[in-house]
Structure formats: structure tokens, C-alpha cells
C-alpha positions as CSV (number, residue, x, y, z in Angstrom):
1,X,0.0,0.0,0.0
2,X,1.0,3.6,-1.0
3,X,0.6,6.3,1.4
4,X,0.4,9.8,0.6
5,X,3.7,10.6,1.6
6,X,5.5,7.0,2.4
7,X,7.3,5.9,5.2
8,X,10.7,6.2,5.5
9,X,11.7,2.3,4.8
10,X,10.1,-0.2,2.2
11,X,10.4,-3.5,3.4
12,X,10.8,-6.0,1.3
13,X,11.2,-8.9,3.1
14,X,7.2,-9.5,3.8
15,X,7.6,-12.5,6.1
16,X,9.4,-10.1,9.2
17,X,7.4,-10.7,12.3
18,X,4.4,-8.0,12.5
19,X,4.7,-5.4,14.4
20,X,2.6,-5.2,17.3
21,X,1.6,-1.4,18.2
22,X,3.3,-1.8,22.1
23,X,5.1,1.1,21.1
24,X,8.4,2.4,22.0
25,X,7.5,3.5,25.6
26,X,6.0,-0.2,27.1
27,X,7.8,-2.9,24.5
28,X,5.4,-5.5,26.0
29,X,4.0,-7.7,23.7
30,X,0.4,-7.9,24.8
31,X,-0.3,-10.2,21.5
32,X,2.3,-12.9,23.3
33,X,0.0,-12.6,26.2
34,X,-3.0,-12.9,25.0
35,X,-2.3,-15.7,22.6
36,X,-0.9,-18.2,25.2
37,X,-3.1,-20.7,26.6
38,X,-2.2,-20.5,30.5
39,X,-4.2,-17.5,30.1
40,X,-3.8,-14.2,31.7
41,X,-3.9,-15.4,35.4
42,X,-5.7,-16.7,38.6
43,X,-7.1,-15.2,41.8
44,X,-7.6,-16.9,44.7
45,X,-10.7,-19.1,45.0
46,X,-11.8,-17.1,48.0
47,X,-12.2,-14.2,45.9
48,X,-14.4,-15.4,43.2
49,X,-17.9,-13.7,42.7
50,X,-16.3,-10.3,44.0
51,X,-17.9,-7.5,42.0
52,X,-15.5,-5.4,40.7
53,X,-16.8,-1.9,39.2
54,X,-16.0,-1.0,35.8
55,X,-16.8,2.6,34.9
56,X,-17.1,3.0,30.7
57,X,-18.4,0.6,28.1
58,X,-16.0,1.2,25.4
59,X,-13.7,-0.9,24.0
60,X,-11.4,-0.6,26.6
61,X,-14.1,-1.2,29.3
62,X,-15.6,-4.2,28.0
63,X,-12.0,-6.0,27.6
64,X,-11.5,-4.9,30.8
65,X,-15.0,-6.5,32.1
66,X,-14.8,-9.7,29.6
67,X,-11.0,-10.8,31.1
68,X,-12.3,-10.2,34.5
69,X,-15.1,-12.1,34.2
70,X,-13.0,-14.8,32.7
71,X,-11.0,-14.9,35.9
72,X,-14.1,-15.8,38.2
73,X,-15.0,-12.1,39.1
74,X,-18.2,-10.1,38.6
75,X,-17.4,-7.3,36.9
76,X,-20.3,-4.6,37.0
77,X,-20.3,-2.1,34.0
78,X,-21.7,1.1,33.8
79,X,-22.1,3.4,30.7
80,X,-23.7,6.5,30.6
81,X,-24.5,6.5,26.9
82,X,-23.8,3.2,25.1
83,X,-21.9,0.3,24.5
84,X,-18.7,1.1,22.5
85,X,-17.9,4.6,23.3
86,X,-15.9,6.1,20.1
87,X,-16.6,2.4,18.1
88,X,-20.0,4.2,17.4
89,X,-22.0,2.9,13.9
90,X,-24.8,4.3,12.9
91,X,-27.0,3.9,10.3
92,X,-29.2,6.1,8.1
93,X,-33.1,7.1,9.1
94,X,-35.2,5.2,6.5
95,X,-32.3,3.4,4.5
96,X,-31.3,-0.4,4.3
97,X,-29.7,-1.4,7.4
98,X,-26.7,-2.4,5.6
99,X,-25.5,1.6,5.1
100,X,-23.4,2.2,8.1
101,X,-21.3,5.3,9.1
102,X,-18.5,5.3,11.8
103,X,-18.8,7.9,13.9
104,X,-15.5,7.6,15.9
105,X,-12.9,4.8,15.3
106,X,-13.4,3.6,11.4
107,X,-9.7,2.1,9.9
108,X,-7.5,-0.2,12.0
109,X,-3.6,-0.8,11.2
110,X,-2.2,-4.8,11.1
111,X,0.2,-3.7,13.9
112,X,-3.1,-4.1,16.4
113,X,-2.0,-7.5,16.9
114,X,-4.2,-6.8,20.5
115,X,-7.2,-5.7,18.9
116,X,-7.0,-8.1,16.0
117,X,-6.9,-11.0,18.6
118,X,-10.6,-9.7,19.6
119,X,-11.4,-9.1,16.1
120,X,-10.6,-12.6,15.2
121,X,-12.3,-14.1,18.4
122,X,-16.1,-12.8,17.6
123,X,-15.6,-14.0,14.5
124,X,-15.6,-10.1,12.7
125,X,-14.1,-9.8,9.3
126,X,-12.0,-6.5,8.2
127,X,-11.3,-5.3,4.3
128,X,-8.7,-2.7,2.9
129,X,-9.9,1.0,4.4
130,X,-9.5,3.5,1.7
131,X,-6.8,6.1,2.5
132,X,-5.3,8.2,-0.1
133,X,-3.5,6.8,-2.8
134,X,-4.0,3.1,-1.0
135,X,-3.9,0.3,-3.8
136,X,-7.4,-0.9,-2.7
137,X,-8.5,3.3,-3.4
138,X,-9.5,3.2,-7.4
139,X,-7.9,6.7,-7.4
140,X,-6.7,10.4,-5.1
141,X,-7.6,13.8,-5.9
142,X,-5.1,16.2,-3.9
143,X,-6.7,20.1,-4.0
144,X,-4.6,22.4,-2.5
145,X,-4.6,26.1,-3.4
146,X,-7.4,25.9,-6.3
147,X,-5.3,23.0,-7.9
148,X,-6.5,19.7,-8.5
149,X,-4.2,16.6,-9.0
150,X,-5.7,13.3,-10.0
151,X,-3.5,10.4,-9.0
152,X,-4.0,6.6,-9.4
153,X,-0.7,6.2,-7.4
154,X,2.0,8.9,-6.2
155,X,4.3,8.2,-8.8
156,X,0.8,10.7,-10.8
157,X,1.4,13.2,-8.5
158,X,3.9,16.5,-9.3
159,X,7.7,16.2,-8.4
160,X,7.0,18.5,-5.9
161,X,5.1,16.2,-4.1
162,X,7.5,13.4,-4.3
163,X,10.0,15.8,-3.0
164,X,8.0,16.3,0.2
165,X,7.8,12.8,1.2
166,X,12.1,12.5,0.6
167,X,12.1,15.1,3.4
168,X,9.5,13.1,5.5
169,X,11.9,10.1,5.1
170,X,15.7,12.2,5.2
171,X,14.1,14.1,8.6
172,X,12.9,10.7,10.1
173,X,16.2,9.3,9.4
174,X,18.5,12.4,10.7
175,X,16.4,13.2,13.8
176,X,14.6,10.0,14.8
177,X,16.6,6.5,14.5
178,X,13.8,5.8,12.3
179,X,15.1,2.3,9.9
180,X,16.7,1.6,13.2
181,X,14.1,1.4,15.7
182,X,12.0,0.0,13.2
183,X,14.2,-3.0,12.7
184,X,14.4,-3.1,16.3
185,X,10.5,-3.2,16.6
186,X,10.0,-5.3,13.7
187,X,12.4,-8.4,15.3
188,X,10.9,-7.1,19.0
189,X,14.6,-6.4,20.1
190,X,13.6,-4.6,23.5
191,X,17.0,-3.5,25.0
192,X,17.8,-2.1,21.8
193,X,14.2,-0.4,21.3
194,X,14.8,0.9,24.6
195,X,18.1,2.5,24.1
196,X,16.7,4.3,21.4
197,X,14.3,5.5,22.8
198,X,15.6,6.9,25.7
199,X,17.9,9.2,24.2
200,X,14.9,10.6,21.9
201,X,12.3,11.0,24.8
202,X,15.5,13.0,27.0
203,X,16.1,14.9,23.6
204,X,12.6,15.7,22.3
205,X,10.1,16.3,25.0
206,X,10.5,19.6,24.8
207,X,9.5,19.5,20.8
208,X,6.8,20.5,18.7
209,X,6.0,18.2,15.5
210,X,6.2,21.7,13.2
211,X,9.4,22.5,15.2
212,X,10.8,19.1,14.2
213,X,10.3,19.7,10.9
214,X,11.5,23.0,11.2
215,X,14.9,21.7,12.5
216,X,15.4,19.5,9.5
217,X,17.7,20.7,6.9
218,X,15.0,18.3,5.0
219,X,12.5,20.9,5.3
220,X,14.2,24.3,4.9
221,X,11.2,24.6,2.5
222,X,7.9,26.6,4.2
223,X,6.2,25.5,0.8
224,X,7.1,21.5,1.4
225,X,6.2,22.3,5.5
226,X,3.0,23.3,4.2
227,X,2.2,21.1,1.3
228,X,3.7,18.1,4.0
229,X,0.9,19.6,6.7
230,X,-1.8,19.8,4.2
231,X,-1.1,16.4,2.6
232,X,0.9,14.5,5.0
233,X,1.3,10.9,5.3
234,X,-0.9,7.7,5.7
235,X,-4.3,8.7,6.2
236,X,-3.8,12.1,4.6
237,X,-2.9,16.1,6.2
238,X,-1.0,16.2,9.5
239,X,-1.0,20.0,10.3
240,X,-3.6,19.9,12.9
241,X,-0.9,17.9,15.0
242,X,1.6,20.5,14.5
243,X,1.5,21.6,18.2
244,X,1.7,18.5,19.4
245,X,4.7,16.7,20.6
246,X,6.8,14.6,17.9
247,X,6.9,11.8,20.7
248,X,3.7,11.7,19.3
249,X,4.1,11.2,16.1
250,X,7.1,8.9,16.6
251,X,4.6,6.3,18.1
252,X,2.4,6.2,14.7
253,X,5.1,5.9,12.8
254,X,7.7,3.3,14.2
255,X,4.3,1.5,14.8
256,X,2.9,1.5,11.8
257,X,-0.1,3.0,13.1
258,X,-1.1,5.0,9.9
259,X,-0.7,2.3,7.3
260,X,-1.9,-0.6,5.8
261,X,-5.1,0.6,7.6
262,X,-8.5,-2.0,7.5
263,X,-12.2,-1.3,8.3
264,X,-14.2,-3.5,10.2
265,X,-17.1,-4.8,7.7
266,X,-20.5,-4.2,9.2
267,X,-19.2,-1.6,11.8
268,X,-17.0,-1.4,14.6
269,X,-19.1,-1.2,17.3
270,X,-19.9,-4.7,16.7
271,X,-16.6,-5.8,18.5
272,X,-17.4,-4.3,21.7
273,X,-21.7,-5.5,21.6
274,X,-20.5,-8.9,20.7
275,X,-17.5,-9.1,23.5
276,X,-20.8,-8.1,26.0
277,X,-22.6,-11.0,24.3
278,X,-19.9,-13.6,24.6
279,X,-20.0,-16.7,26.6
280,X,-15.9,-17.6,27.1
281,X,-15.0,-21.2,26.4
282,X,-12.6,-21.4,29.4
283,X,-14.1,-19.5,32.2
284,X,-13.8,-19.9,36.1
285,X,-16.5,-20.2,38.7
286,X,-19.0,-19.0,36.5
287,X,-21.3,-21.5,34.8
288,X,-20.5,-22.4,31.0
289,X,-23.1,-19.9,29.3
290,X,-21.9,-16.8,31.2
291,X,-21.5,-13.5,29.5
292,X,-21.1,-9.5,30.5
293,X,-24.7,-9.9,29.6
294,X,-26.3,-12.4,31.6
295,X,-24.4,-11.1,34.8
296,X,-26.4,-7.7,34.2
297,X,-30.2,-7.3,35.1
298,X,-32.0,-6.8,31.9
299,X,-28.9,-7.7,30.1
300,X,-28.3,-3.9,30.3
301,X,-25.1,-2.0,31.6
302,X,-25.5,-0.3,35.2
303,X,-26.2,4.2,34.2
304,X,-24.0,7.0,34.0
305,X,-21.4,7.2,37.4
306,X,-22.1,10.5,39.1
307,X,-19.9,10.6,42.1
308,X,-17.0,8.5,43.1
309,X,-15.6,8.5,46.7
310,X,-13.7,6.6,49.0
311,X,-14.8,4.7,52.0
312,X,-13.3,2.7,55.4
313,X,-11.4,0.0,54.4
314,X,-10.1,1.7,50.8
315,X,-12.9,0.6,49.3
316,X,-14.3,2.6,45.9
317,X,-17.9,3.8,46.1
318,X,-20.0,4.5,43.7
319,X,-23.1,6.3,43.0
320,X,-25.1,6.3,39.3
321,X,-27.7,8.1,37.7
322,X,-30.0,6.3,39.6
323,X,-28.7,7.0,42.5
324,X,-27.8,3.6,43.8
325,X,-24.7,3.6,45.9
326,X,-22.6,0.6,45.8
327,X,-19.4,-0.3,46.9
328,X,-16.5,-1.9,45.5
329,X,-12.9,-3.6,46.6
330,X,-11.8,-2.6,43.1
331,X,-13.2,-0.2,40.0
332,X,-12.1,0.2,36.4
333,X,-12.0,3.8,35.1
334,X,-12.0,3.6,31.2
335,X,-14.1,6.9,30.7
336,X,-12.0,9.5,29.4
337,X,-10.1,11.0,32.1
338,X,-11.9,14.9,32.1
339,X,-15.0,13.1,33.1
340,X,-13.0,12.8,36.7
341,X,-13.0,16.6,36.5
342,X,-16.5,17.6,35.4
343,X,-19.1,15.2,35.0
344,X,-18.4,13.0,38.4
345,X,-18.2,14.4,41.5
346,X,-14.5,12.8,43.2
347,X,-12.5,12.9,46.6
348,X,-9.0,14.5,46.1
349,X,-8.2,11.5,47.8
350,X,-9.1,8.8,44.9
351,X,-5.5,9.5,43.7
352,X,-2.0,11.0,44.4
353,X,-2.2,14.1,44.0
354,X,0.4,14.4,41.1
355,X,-1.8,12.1,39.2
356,X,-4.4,14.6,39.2
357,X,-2.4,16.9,37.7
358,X,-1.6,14.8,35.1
359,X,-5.2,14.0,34.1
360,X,-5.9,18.1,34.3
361,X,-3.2,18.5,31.8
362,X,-4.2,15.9,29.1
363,X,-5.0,17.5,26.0
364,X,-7.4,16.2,24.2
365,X,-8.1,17.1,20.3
366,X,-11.2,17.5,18.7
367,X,-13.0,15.8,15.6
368,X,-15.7,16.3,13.5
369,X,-17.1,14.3,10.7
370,X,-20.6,14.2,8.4
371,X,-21.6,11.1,6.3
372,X,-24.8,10.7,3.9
373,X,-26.1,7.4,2.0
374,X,-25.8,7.9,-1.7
375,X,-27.7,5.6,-4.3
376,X,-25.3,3.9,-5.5
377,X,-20.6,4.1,-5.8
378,X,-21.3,6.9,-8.9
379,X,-17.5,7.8,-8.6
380,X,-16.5,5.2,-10.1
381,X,-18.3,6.3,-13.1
382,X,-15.6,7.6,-16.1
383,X,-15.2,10.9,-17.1
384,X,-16.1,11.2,-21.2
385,X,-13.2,13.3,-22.0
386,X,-10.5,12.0,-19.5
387,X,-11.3,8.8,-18.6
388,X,-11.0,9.4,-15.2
389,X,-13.0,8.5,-12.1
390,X,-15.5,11.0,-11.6
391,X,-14.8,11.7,-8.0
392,X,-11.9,10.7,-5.6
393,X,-10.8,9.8,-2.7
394,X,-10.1,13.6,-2.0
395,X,-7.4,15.5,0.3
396,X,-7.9,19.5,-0.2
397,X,-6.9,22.5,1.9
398,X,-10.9,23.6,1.5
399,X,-13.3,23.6,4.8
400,X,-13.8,19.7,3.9
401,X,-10.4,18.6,4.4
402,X,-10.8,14.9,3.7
403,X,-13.4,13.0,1.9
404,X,-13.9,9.1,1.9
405,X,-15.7,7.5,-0.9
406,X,-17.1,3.9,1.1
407,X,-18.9,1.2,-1.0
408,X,-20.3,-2.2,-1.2
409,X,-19.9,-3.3,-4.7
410,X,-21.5,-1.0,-8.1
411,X,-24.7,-2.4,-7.5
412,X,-25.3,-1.0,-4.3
413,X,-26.1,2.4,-1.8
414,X,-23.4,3.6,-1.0
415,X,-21.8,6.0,1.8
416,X,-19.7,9.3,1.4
417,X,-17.6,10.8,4.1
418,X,-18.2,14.4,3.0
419,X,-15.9,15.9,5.8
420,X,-13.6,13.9,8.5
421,X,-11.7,17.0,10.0
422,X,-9.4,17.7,13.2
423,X,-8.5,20.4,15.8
424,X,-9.5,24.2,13.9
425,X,-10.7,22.7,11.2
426,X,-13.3,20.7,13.6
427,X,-14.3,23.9,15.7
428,X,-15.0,25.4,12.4
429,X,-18.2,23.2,12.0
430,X,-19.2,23.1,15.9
431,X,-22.0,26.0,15.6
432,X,-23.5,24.2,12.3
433,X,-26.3,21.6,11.6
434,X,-25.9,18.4,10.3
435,X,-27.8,20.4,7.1
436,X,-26.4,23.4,7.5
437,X,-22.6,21.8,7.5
438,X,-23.9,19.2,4.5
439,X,-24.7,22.4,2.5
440,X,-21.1,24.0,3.1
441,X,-19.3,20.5,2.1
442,X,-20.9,20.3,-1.2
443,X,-20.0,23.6,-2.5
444,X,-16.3,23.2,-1.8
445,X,-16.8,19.2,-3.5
446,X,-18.4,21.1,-6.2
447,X,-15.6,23.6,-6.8
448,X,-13.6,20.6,-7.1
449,X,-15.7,18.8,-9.5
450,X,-17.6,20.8,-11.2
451,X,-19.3,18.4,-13.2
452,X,-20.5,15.9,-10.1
453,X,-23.7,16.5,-9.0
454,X,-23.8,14.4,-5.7
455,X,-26.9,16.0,-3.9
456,X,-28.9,14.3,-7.1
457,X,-27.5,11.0,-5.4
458,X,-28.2,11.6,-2.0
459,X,-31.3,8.9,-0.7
460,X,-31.0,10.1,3.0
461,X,-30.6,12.9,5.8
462,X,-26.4,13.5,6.8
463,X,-25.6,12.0,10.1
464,X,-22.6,14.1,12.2
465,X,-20.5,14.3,15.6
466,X,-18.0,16.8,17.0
467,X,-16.8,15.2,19.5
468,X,-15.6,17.5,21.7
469,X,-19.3,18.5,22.0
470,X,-20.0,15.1,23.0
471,X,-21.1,15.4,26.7
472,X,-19.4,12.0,28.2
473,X,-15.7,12.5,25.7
474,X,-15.7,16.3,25.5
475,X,-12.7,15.5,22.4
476,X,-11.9,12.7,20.4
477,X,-8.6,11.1,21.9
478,X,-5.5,12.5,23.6
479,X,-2.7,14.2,22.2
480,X,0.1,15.2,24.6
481,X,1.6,18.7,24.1
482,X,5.3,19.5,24.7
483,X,6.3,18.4,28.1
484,X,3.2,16.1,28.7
485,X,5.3,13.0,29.2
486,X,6.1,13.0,32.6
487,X,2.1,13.4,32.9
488,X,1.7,10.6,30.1
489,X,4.5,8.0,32.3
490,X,2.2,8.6,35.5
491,X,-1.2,7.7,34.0
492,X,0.1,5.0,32.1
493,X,2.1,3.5,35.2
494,X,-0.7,3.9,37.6
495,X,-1.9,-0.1,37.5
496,X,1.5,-0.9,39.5
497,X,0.2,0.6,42.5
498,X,2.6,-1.3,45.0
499,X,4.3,1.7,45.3
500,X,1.4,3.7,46.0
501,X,0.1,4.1,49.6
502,X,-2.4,1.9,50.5
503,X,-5.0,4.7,50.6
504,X,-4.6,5.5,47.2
505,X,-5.3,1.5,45.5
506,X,-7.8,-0.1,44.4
507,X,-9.0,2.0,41.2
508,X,-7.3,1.6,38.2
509,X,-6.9,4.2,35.3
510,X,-7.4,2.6,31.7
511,X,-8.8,3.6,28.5
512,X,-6.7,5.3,25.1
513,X,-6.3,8.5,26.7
514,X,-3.9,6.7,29.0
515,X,-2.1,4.5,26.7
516,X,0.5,6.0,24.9
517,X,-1.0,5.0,21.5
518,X,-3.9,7.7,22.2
519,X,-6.9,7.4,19.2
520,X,-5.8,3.8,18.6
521,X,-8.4,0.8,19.9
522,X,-5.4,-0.9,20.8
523,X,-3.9,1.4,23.0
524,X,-7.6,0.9,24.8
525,X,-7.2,-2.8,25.1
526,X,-3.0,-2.4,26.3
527,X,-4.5,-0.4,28.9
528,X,-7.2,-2.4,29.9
529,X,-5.3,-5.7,30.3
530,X,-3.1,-3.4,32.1
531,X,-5.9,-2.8,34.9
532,X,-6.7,-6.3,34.4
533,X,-3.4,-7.2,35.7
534,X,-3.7,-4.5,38.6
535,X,-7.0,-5.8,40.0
536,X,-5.7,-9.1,39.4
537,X,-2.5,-8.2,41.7
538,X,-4.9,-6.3,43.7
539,X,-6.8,-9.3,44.9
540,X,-3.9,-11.9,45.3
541,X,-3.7,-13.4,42.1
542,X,-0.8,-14.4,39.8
543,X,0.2,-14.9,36.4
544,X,1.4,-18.4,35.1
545,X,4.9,-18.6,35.2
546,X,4.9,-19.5,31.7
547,X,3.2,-16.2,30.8
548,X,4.3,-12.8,32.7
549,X,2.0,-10.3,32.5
550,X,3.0,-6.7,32.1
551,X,3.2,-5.9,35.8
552,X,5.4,-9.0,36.5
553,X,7.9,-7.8,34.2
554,X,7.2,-3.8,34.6
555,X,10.8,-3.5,36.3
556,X,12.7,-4.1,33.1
557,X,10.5,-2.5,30.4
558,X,9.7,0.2,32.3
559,X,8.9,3.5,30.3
560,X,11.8,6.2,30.5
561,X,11.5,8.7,34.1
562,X,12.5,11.9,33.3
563,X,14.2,13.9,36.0
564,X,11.0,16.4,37.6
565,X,14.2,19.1,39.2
């Protein structure tokens, strides 16, 4: 597959291990753990039928809730909204059931080896997600500045733009290790990965991605800065993440993270509704025919948390929408972390005090998209005169940004992603309707082809989210700013809570926003196996021998601690 702007190094060896998105920080390899069949541990007998709360049914919740449950616990879930949190599909008022839109997390990387292991367990199948210039996408319009460029591949594109992604690859080269700590992450070669990475978290930090660029001889060129922020690489522009820290963008890119990328067919919200749904094989204490499901009333999650608090004995207590108080020895928060500071009222003394500094600091971006149901894949219809494809697979500077063309065969309806925008470009939609922001997309599509009609194509109403004007996520997924790791390392490190004091165990942070592979489903499910491990520990359980889990080998893998004086 092609991106936009390639990474740095082609392999051509296509039998090297996978990688699996673990990440620079935490080179655990959570697919190693999952896959083994000791399993991911044992509590004592004594403890089995405990209730353990688990606050948030996404993703990262209901892995959390489906291993415990495994282990002979009860996990009890609540969600204030509904299951799957950003996996959110929707579908389109009076057409066929089979038109989808994803809301939140729509295109998954192979390096997911974590999420692809629950992927491949509820039986869900995945096809080619159609970035720019991918070699599944028929073919790539790049706009930018009133000019249009039709491309089938890159090599289509100007020089210009090929001289862009050489300065992607020369400044990932120069300033980041990059073909090193690839190979290193590639053949899972953890004291070197962690040698590199050290010196580039001690050395960076402090770094903007634009001031990365910047810094590169590469990209002396404002014109290739800005052509690189307005196309970028992978999944298309990258300037909204100028601000952000290049630790960042290091992860996606030694990881993988932005290539290769597959959509789950039928939606992704069916991963997380049919984990809630599943009865394990190999399960303990409970009966064979147990599910999250059945252990609910109603087969429903618990309501929205509204207060949190501690009480004698370091136990968590919690009190819901309903307001039924119930107390806990243990609680899972996978909610995103500003919910601690706004929509649940919390004791100081749930944890250190340092930790809630790090979870007021968390910058979170924002995200908007708008998708409407079409009759039928009319891009793929040819141009008279050219030949072409009558629309693309479009990347533009315009209020629009980036616009997905999704289909089921020529036959079929079909779905168009008019808009899928970030940061700015985001809040420039908040204050608009779904109709109102429909109307604005297809007058910058029609300056780009002038000779599309798509309204005439339209069968159904647009559907839209901002997410930061969602009330339980307030953004779509963290993105640490310059000198947010030292926040990052104590929200990711908070499941070994040994070395907390004892009044400050018992709940465990999980959930992307704490991973360090923020806006990827499988830095929800590292995390959550993470708290798994921690409630695990919590209650006197162990690991098998055979297979450590992350806490039991935290000391040597341990993510770099920057100096706080």
C-alpha cells in the first residue's frame, strides 16, 4: 500500500514478524500474552464472585469486564450512553440497514495484533480502508490552493510532491533513529528499542512536531512544510498535529499505526456489543453460558457514574444516575479521564495528587465528521473526455479537508464521508447543523468537480459528531503537548500501585487516553489488560509462570522517568 507521503523504509522482506503497536515507551508484547493458553492469570478461589466496578463501556471497558469475568470475578459495568464509546456505527433514518457510518474509530492498522486477537475471536471480518493513494482506493484527488491533481498512485502526482515525502523520510532518518528502531520493533529487540528510545524521549520532549520539521535541513522549505501539513502521510494532512509533541508522532510511525489501515465490515461497534454477548470457552467459577450480559439485570449496563468516593477499608464507592450507591474492593476507570474533572463528582483522595495533575493537563483534540447514503458508488463512473473517475478519494486545503468514498460493490447504496476533520478545522463546524454543515461540504466538493452533482444522489438525511461536544468525551482522543510525558509515564504506570500508599489503590486508570498510542483501539485494550493485571494483583492473584504479564515484568521494560528538578 501507498501512502500519501511514504514511510521512510520499504520492506521488502514480507515474512518479518508484525509489528505489534506496544510502542516504543512499554515494549510488552500484549499479543504474546493474550495468545498463550495458560491464560492471563488466577485469583484466589476465595475471591471469586467479587464485584469489581468498571466505569465506561467502550472498547477498553468491555475488555477490561470480559477478562475479568473470565478470571471468576463479577465485573459490574456502567455506561452512561452506550456500549462502545468512540466504536460508534450508525445507520441512516429510512435506508437499508446495511448503510453504516462510523462515527468515531473507522480504519485499523495490522500492527493491532491486541485488537486483531478480539477481532478474530467474535468472528468479525476486516477489508482494505481506503486512504489516499492506498492500492485498494480506485484513485486520489489532492486540491490544494485551487489546484487539482488526479493520482492513481504517487508516482501521478507533481515532483514537488514526491520531494515532500524525501524530506519526510531524510528528517525521520536524521532526527529520529527511524530504519533503526523499526528494525528493532520489527524483530521485537527490547533493549535495543529501549536505548533508542531513551535518548529521543530525553532529547525531544520539549518539541513540537512543526518544530521538528523545522529543524530539518530536509524541510528548509515553508512550501514543502506546508504542502507536508496539508497532505501528509498515511491517512492524509498532519498539520492539525503540528502543536503536538513529535513523541507523538514517533509512536504512529515506528508503529505503523497509519498504514496498511482496514475497516471492520458491518461496523466497529460490533466488536465491543458482541465481547458483552460472549459466553468464554474457558471460564472460572462461573457456569459455561456466562456473559457480560447475563451477569447484568436486563442484560443492560448499570447508568452513567455520578460521584465517586472513598470509603473505610479503601474501598471505591459508587453512586449512578439512579442514584444507587454501591461499593466496590476494586473499579475500572475507562471513561476519558476529564469526566474525573467535570461530569463526576470525586474525593481529592481517589488518587495522588500528582496524578491529578496529570489527568488536568491531558490535552485532548477535537474531531468532526458528516456522512450521507448515496444511491449507488457513482465515482466510479468515467469521465467522457479523461477517462477518469469522476470523483476521488479527496485530500484538499478547503473547509472539507478529507473525503472518503465507502462502497459495497457498483450495484449497491453507498456512503460518502463528505468531511472527516481535526482540531481548527473541527471547531469550524461546531456551531452548524448536520444540514447546514452538509450544505457548506458540497459547494467546496463542487468547486472541485464541477461536473459531479452528488446532492442528485443523495437517498438520506447526513448524520454528524463533534466530539468535543459530546457530553461523556468532550474530544476525540489525547494528544500530549510539549512536556506532557512526565504526565503521560504517571497515567500509564498507575496499575502498579505497589508503590502507591495503600490509601490510594484499588481503582485503576485505563482507557486510550492513558495508553501511549492515544486514538488507537489498541492502546484501549494495552491499557485495559493493564488494569486487568492490577485488580488481578490487587486481589492476590498471579500470572502463570509461563506467561508474565506486564506488571510482572514492569521493572525491566519500564517507560523512561524523566528527572521532575
Amino acid at each position: 500500500m501507498t501512502s500519501t507521503v511514504p514511510n521512510a523504509v520499504e520492506h521488502a522482506d514480507e515474512q518479518q514478524p508484525p509489528i505489534t503497536m506496544f510502542g516504543p515507551d512499554f515494549p510488552y508484547a500484549y499479543d504474546d500474552f493474550l495468545a498463550h493458553p495458560a491464560g492471563l492469570g488466577q485469583i484466589p478461589a476465595t475471591e471469586h464472585g467479587t464485584e469489581v466496578a468498571v466505569i465506561g463501556g467502550g472498547l477498553s471497558g468491555i475488555v477490561a469486564a470480559y477478562e475479568l469475568m473470565k478470571m471468576g470475578l463479577k465485573p459490574v459495568v456502567y455506561e452512561a450512553d452506550q456500549i462502545g464509546g468512540r466504536l460508534r456505527t450508525v445507520g441512516f433514518e429510512g435506508c437499508d440497514e446495511s448503510l453504516t457510518a462510523e462515527m468515531g474509530a473507522m480504519r485499523f492498522p495490522p500492527s493491532s495484533t491486541a485488537l486483531q486477537h478480539y477481532i478474530d475471536m467474535v468472528g468479525l471480518e476486516t477489508r482494505p480502508f481506503p486512504n489516499p493513494l492506498a492500492e485498494t482506493t480506485p484513485s486520489t484527488v489532492v486540491d490544494l490552493k485551487g489546484e487539482s491533481h488526479y493520482a492513481e498512485t504517487v508516482a501521478d502526482l507533481p515532483q514537488v510532491y514526491r520531494d515532500v515525502a524525501e524530506a519526510w523520510n531524510k528528517c525521520l532518518e536524521e532526527g529520529a533513529d527511524f530504519s533503526d528502531m523499526n528494525r528493532a520493533m520489527r524483530e521485537r529487540d527490547v533493549p535495543r528499542i529501549r536505548e533508542i528510545w531513551a535518548k529521543l524521549v530525553d532529547k525531544l520532549d520539549n518539541q513540537t512536531f512543526y518544530g521538528f520539521l523545522c529543524d530539518s535541513e530536509a524541510f528548509k522549505s515553508f512550501r514543502h512544510r506546508e504542502i507536508f501539513g496539508q497532505v501528509g502521510f498515511g491517512t492524509g494532512g498532519w498539520d492539525t498535529d503540528f502543536p503536538n509533541s513529535i513523541l507523538e508522532i514517533l509512536r504512529v510511525v515506528y508503529t505503523e499505526a497509519d498504514d496498511h489501515h482496514r475497516g471492520i465490515v458491518g461496523g466497529s461497534q460490533q466488536l465491543p456489543l458482541r465481547l458483552w454477548e460472549r459466553e468464554p470457552e474457558k471460564i472460572v467459577h462461573w457456569p459455561y453460558g456466562t456473559s457480560l450480559k447475563t451477569l447484568h439485570a436486563d442484560g443492560e449496563p448499570r447508568p452513567a457514574v455520578t460521584r465517586l468516593h472513598r470509603t473505610a477499608g479503601n474501598r471505591i464507592t459508587v453512586t449512578d444516575a439512579n442514584g444507587d450507591i454501591r461499593t466496590y474492593q476494586a473499579a475500572i476507570f475507562t471513561a476519558q479521564s476529564w469526566m474525573l474533572l467535570s461530569k463526576i463528582a470525586c474525593d481529592d483522595s481517589l488518587f495522588p495528587i500528582d496524578h491529578w495533575t496529570a489527568i488536568e493537563r491531558t490535552h485532548y483534540m477535537e474531531s468532526s465528521k458528516l456522512f450521507v447514503p448515496v444511491d449507488r458508488p457513482f465515482w466510479l463512473d468515467k469521465d467522457e473526455q479523461t477517462g477518469r473517475d469522476v470523483m476521488s478519494m479527496t485530500l484538499t486545503d478547503r473547509m472539507t479537508r478529507g473525503t472518503y468514498l465507502l462502497d459495497d460493490g457498483p450495484d449497491k447504496p453507498a456512503v460518502i464521508c463528505l468531511s472527516y476533520t481535526w482540531c481548527d478545522d473541527s471547531l469550524k463546524w461546531l456551531p452548524l447543523s448536520a444540514s447546514e454543515r452538509m450544505e457548506v461540504m458540497l459547494k467546496s466538493l463542487g468547486e472541485i468537480y464541477p461536473k459531479v452533482d452528488i446532492r442528485k444522489h443523495v437517498i438520506g438525511n447526513p448524520v454528524t459528531v463533534s466530539w468535543e461536544n459530546e457530553p461523556y468525551f468532550m474530544g476525540a482522543f489525547k494528544a500530549n503537548l510539549p512536556g506532557h510525558y512526565r504526565y503521560q509515564r504517571r497515567l500509564f504506570t498507575h496499575f502498579m500501585q505497589d508503590r502507591l500508599a495503600e490509601d490510594k489503590r484499588g481503582i485503576f486508570l485505563a482507557g486510550d487516553d492513558i495508553s501511549w498510542t492515544a486514538g488507537w483501539a489498541e492502546g484501549a485494550i494495552q491499557t485495559a489488560l493493564n488494569a486487568v493485571w492490577g485488580v488481578m494483583h490487587h486481589f492476590g492473584g498471579e500470572t502463570d509462570p509461563t506467561n508474565p504479564g506486564p506488571g510482572d515484568v514492569y521493572d525491566e521494560i519500564a517507560p523512561v522517568e524523566l528527572p521532575e528538578d
